[in-house]
Backbone as JSON, one array per atom type, in Angstrom:
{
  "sequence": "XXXXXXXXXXXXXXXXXXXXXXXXXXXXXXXXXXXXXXXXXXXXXXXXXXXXXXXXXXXXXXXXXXXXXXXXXXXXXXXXXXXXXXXXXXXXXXXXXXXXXXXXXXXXXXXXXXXXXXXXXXXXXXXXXXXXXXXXXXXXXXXXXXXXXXXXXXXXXXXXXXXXXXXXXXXXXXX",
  "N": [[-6.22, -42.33, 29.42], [-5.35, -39.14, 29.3], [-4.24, -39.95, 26.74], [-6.18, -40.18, 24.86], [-8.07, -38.13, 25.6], [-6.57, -36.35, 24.56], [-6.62, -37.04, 21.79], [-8.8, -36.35, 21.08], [-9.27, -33.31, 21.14], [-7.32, -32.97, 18.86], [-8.24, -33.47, 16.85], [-10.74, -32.38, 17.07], [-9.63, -29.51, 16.52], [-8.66, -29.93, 14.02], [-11.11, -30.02, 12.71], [-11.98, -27.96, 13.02], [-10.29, -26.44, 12.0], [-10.5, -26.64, 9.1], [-12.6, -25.13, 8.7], [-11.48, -22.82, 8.99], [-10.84, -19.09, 8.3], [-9.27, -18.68, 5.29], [-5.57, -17.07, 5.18], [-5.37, -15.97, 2.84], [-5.4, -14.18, -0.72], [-6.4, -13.16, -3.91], [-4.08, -12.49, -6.33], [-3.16, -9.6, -7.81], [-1.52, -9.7, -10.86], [0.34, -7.18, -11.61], [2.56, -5.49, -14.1], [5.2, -3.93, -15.43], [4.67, -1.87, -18.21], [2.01, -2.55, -17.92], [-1.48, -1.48, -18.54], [-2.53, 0.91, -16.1], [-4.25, 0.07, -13.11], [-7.86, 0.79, -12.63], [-8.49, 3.48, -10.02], [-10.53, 4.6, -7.3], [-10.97, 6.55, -4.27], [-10.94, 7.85, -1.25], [-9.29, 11.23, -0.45], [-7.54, 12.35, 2.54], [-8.91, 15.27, 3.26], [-11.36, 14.18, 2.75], [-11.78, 14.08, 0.0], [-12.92, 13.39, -3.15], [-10.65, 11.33, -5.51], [-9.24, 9.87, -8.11], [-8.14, 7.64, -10.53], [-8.42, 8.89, -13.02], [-8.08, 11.29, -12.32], [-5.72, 11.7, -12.82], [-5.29, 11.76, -15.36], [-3.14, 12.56, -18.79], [-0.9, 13.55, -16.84], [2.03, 12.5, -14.92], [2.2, 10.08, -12.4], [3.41, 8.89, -9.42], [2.41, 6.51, -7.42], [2.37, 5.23, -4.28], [2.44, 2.44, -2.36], [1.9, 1.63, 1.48], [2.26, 0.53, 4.84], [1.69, 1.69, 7.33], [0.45, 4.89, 8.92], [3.1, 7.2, 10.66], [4.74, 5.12, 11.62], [8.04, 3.69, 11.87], [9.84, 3.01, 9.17], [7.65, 3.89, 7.41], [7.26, 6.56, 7.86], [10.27, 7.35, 7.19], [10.19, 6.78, 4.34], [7.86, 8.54, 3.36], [9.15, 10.77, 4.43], [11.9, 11.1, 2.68], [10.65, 11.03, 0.08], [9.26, 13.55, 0.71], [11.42, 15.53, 0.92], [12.66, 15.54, -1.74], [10.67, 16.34, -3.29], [10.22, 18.33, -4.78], [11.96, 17.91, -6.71], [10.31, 15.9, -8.05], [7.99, 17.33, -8.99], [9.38, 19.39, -10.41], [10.18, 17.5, -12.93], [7.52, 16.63, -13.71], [5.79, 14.62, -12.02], [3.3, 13.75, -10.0], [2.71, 12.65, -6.84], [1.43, 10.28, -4.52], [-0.14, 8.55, -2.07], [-0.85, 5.73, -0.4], [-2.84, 3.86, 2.34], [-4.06, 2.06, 4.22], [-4.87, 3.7, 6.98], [-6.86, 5.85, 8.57], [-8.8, 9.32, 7.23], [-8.37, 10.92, 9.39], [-5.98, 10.2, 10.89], [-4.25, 10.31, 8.79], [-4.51, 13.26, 8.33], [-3.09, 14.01, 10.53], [-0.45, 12.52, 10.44], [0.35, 14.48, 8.18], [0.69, 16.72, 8.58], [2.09, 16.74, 10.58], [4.79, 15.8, 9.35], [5.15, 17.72, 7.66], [4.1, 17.1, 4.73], [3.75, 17.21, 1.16], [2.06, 16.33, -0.24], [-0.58, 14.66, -1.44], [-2.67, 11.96, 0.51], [-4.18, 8.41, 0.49], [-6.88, 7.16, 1.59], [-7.64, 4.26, 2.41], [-9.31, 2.01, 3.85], [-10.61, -0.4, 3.35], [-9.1, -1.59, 1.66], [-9.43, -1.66, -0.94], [-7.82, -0.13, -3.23], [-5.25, -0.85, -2.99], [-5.53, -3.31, -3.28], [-6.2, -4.03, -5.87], [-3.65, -3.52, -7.09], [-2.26, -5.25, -6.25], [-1.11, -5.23, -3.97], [-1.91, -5.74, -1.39], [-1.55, -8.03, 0.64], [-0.56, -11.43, 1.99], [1.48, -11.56, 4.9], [4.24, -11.44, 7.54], [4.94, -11.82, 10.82], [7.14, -12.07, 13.54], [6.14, -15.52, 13.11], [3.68, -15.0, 12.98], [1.14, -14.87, 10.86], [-0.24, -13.07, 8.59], [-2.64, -10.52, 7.53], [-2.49, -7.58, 4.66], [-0.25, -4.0, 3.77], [1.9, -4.8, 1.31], [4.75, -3.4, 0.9], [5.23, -1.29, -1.99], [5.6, 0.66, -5.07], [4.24, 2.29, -7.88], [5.26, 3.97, -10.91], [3.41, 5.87, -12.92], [2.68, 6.47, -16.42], [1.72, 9.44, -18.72], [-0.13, 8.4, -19.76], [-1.47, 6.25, -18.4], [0.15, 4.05, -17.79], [2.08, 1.73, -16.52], [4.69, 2.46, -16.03], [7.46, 1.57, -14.37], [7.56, -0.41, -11.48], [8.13, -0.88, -8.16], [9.65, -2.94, -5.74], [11.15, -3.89, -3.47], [11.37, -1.66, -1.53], [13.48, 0.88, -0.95], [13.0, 2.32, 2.02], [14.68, 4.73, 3.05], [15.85, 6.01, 1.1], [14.23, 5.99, -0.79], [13.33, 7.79, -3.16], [15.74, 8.01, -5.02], [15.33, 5.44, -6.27], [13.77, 6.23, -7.84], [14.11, 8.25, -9.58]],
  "CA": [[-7.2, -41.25, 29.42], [-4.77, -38.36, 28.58], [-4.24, -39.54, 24.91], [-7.64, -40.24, 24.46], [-8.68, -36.78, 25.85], [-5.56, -35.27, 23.42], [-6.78, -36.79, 20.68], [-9.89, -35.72, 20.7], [-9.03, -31.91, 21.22], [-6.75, -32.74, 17.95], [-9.41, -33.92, 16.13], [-11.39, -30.69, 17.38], [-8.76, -28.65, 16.34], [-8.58, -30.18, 12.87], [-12.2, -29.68, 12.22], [-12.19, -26.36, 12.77], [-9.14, -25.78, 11.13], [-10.95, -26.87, 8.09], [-13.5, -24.16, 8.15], [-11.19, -21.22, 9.18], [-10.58, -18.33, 7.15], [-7.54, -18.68, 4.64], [-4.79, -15.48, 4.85], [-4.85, -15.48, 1.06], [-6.13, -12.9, -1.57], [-5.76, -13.18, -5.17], [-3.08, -11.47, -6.42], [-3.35, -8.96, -9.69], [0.27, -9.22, -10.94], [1.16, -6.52, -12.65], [4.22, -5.39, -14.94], [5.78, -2.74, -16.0], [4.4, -1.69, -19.16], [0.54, -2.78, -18.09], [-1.91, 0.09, -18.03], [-2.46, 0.59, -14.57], [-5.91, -0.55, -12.63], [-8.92, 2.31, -12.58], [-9.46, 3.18, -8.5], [-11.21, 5.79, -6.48], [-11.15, 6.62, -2.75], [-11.07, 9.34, -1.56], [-7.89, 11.3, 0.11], [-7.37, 12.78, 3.64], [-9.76, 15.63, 3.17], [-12.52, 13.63, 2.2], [-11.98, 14.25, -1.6], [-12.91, 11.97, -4.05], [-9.98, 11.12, -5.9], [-9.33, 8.53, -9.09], [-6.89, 7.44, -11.68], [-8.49, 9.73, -13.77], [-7.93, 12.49, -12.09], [-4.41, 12.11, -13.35], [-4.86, 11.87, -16.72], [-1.91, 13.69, -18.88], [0.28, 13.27, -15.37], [2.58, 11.38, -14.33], [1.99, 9.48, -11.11], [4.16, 8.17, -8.38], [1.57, 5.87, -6.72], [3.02, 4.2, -3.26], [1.51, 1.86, -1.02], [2.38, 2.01, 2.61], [1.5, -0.11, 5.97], [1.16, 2.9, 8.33], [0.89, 6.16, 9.12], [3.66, 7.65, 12.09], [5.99, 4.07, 11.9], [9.7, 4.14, 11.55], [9.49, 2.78, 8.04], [6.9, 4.87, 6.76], [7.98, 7.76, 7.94], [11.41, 7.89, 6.62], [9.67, 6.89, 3.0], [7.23, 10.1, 3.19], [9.98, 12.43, 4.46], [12.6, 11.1, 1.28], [9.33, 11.6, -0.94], [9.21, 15.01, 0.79], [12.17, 16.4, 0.69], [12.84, 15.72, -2.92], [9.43, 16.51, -3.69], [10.38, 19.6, -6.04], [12.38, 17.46, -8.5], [9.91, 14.99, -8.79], [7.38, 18.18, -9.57], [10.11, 19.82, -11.95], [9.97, 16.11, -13.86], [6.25, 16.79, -14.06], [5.32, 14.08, -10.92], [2.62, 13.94, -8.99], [2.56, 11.73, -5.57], [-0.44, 9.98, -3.73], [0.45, 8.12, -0.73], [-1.84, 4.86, -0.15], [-2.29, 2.98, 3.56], [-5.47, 1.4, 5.44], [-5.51, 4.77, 8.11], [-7.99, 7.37, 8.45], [-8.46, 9.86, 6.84], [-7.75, 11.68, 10.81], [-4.7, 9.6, 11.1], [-3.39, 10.85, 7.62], [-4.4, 14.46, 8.44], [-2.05, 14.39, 11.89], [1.22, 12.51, 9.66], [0.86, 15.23, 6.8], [0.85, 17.83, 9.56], [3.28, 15.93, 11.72], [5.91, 15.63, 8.61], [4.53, 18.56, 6.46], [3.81, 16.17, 3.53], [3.17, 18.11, 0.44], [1.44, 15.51, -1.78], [-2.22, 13.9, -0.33], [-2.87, 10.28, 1.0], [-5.75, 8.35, 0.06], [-7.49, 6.37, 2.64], [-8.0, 2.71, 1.93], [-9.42, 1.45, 4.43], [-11.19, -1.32, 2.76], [-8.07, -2.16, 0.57], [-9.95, -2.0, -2.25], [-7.05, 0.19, -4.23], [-4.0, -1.66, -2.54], [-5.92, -5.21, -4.52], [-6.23, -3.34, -7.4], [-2.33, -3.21, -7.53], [-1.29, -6.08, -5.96], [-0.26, -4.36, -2.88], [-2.48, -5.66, -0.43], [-1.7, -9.59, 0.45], [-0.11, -11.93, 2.93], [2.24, -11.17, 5.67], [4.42, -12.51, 7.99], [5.84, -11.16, 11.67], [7.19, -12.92, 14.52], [5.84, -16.05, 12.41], [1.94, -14.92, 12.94], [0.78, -14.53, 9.22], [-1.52, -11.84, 8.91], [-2.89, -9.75, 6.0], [-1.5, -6.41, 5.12], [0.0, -3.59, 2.48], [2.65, -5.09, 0.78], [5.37, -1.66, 0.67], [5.72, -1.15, -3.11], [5.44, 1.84, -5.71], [3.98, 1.92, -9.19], [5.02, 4.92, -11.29], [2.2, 5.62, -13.37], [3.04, 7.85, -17.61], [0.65, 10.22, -18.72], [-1.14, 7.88, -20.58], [-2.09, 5.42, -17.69], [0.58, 3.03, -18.33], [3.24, 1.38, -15.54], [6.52, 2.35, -16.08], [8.36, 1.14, -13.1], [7.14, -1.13, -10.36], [9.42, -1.14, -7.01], [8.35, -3.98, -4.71], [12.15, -4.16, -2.63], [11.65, -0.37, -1.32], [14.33, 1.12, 0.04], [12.65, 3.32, 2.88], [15.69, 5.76, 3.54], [16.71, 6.68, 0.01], [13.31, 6.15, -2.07], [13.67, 8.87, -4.67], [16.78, 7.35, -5.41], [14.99, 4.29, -6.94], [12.43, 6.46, -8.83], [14.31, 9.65, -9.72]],
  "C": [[-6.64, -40.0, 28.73], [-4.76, -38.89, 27.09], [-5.25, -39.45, 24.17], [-8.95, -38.7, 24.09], [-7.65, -35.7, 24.36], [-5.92, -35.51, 22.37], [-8.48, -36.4, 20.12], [-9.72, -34.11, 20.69], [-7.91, -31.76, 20.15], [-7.4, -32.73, 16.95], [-10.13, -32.64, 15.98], [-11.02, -29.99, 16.78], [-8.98, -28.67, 14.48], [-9.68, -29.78, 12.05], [-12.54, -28.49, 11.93], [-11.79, -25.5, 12.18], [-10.03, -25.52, 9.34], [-11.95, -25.84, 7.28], [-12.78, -22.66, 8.29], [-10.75, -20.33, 8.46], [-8.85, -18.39, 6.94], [-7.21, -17.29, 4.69], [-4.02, -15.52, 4.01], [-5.55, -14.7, 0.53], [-5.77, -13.42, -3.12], [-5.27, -11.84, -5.67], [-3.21, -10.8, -7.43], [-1.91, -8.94, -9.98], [0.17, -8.56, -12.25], [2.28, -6.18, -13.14], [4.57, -4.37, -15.75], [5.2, -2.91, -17.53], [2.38, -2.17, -19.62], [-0.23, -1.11, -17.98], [-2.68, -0.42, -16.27], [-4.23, 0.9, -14.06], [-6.41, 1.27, -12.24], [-8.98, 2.16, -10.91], [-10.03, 4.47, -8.49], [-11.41, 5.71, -5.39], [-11.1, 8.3, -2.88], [-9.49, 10.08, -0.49], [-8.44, 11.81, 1.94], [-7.95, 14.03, 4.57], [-10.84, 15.37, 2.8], [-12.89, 13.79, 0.58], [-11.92, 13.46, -2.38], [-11.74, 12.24, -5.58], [-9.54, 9.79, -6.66], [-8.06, 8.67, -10.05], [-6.89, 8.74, -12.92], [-8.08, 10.77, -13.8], [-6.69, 12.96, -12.73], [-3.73, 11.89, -14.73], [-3.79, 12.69, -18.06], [-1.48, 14.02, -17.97], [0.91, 12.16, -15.26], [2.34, 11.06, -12.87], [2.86, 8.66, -10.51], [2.61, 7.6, -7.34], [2.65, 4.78, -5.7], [1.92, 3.64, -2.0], [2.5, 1.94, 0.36], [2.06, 0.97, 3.37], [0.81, 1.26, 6.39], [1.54, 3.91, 8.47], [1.77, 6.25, 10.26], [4.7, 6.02, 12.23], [6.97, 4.41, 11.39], [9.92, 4.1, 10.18], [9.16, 3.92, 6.83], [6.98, 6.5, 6.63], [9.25, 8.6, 7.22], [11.11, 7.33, 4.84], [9.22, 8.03, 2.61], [8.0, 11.26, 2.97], [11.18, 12.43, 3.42], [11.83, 11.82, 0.7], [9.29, 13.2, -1.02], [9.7, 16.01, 0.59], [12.93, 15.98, -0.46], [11.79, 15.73, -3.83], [9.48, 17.97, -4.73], [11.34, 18.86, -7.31], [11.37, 16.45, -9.1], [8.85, 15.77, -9.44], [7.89, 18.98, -11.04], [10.34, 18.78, -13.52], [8.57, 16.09, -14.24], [5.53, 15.43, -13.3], [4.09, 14.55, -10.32], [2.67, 12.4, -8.25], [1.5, 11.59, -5.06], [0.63, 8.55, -3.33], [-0.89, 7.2, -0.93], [-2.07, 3.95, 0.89], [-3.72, 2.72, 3.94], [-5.65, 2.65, 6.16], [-6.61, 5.5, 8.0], [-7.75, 8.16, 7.7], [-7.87, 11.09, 8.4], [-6.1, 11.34, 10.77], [-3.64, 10.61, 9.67], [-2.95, 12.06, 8.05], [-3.29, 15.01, 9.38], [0.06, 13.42, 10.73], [1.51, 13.37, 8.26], [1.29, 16.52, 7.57], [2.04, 17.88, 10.03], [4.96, 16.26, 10.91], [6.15, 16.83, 7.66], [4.93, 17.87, 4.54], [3.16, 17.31, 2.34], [2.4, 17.68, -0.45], [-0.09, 14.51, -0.15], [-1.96, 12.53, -0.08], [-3.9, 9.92, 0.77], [-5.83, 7.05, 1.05], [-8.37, 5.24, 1.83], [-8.6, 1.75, 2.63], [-10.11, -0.26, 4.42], [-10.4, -1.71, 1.96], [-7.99, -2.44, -0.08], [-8.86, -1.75, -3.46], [-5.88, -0.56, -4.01], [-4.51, -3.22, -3.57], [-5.87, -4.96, -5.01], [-5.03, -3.43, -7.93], [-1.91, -4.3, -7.23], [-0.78, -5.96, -4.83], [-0.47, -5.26, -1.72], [-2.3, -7.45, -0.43], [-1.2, -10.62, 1.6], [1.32, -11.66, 3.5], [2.63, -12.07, 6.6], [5.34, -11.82, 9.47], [5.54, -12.11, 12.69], [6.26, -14.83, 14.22], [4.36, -16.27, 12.76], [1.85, -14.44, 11.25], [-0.44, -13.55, 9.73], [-2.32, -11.23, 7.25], [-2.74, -8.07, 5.8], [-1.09, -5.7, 3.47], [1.02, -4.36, 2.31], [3.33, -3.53, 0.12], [5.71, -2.03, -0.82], [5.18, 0.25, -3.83], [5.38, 1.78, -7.37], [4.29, 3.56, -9.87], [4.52, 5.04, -13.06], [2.65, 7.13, -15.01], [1.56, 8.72, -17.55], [-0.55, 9.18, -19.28], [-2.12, 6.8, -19.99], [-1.11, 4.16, -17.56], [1.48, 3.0, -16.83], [4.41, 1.23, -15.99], [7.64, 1.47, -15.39], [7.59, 0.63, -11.77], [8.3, -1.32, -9.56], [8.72, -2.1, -6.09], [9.34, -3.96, -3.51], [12.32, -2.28, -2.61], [12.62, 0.4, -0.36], [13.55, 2.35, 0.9], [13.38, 4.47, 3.08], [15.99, 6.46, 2.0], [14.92, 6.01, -1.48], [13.12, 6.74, -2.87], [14.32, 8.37, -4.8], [16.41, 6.35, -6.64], [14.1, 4.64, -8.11], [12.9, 7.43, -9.64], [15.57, 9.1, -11.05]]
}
């Protein structure tokens, strides 16, 4: 009776398996020297904000998981406190994570962040890059940012893609 009963609740299992959602995405792989994907969201004050905006700029574009984690945190506050050479280089920064734009507003406060965040919550700009894709903790797969940083010439183009970010010393890698 037991194997009978087990294999029917394997069987079950299998069927269902069959219809359940895959935790894949297709990936955009980009490469240093592509011009880099058009987005628009908007940032942490509700301002609509685009690639364009940074036309003739350079751009440090970084994706993130979360706002206020150990991680993320000590990425922002590098970013932050060498946030005048990457301005004297003619930089601009934009921060990119799934949160709120509330959530943002309390870790720009929290850290005094001098560069905006743009709220993704739909992870429309994170796909756009590549950012946004499969994950893996305590071996639950999930879906998620992928931490990397695209820095972006005046002209729209990708200079430098970081995908292995060092959290503690990130200027380092960009500067």
């Amino acid at each position: 009776m037991w194997q009978k009963n087990h294999l029917k609740c394997q069987l079950h299992s299998n069927y269902f398996n069959k219809f359940k959602p895959k935790l894949t995405t297709k990936m955009i792989t980009l490469k240093e020297g592509d011009k880099a994907p058009a987005f628009s969201s908007t940032n942490e004050k509700g301002e609509a904000v685009s690639l364009a905006d940074f036309k003739n700029k350079n751009l440090v574009l970084y994706f993130y998981p979360k706002d206020s984690t150990p991680g993320c945190t000590a990425e922002a506050c590098d970013l932050r406190d060498n946030y005048h050479v990457f301005k004297e280089q003619g930089y601009e920064i934009l921060g990119v994570s799934p949160d709120s734009a509330a959530s943002h507003i309390k870790f720009i406060s929290k850290y005094e962040l001098p560069f905006s965040l743009l709220v993704d919550i739909d992870h429309s700009v994170a796909e756009s890059f590549g950012a946004w894709g499969e994950k893996s903790m305590y071996g639950k797969k999930y879906m998620g940012i992928l931490r990397s940083t695209f820095v972006i010439n005046k002209q729209g183009i990708i200079e430098k893609i970081i995908e292995k970010v060092d959290t503690k010393a990130h200027s380092k890698q960009l500067i």
